[in-house]
C-alpha positions as CSV (number, residue, x, y, z in Angstrom):
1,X,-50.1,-57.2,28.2
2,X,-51.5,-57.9,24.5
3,X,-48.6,-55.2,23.5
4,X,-45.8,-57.7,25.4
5,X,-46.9,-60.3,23.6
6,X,-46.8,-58.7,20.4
7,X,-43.5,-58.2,20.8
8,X,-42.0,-61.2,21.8
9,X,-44.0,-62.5,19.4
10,X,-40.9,-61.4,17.1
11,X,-38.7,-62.6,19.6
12,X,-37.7,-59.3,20.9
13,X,-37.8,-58.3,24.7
14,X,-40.1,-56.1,26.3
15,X,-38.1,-53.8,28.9
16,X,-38.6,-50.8,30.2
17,X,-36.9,-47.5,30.4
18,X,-37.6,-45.6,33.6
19,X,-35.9,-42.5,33.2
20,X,-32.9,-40.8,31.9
21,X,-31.1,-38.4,34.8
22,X,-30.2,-34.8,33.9
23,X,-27.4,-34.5,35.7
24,X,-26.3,-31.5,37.6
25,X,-23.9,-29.9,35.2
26,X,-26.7,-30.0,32.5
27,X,-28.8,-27.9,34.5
28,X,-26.3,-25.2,35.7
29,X,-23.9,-25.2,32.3
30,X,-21.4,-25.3,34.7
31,X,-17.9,-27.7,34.7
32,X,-17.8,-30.4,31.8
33,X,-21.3,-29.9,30.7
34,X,-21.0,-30.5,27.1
35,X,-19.8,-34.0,27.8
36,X,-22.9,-34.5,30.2
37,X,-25.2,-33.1,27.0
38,X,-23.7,-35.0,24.2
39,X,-23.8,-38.1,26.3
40,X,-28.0,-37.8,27.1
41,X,-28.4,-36.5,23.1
42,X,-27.1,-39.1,22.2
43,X,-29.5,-42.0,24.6
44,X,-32.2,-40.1,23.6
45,X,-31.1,-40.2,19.8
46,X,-30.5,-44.5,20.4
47,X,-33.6,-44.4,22.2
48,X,-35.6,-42.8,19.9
49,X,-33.7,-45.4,16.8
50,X,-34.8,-48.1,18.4
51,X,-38.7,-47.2,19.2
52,X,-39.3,-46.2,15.4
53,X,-37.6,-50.3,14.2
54,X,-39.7,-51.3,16.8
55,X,-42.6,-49.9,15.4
56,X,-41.6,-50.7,11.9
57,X,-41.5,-54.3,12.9
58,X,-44.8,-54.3,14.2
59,X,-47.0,-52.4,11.7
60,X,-46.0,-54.2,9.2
């Protein structure tokens, strides 16, 4: 809880994320995969932009 605070402290909103699905044509590389791929790259890559300004904001 002291975290939550922390952080809408600066105004900003605590959420979670609970997962993000692998979807079927990732596992097999089968059908339009690459479009599957790029797409979770790329909310792992936002996901990941977002945590390290988050933690910039807060350690300093």
């Amino acid at each position: 809880m002291e975290r939550k605070n922390l952080i809408e402290a600066f105004r900003l909103t605590w959420s979670v994320i609970e997962n993000v699905p692998i979807y079927e044509p990732i596992k097999t590389l089968k059908g339009n995969y690459k479009v599957y791929h790029d797409n979770y790259i790329q909310t792992i890559a936002t996901f990941i932009y977002w945590l390290l300004i988050l933690y910039t904001i807060i350690s300093c």
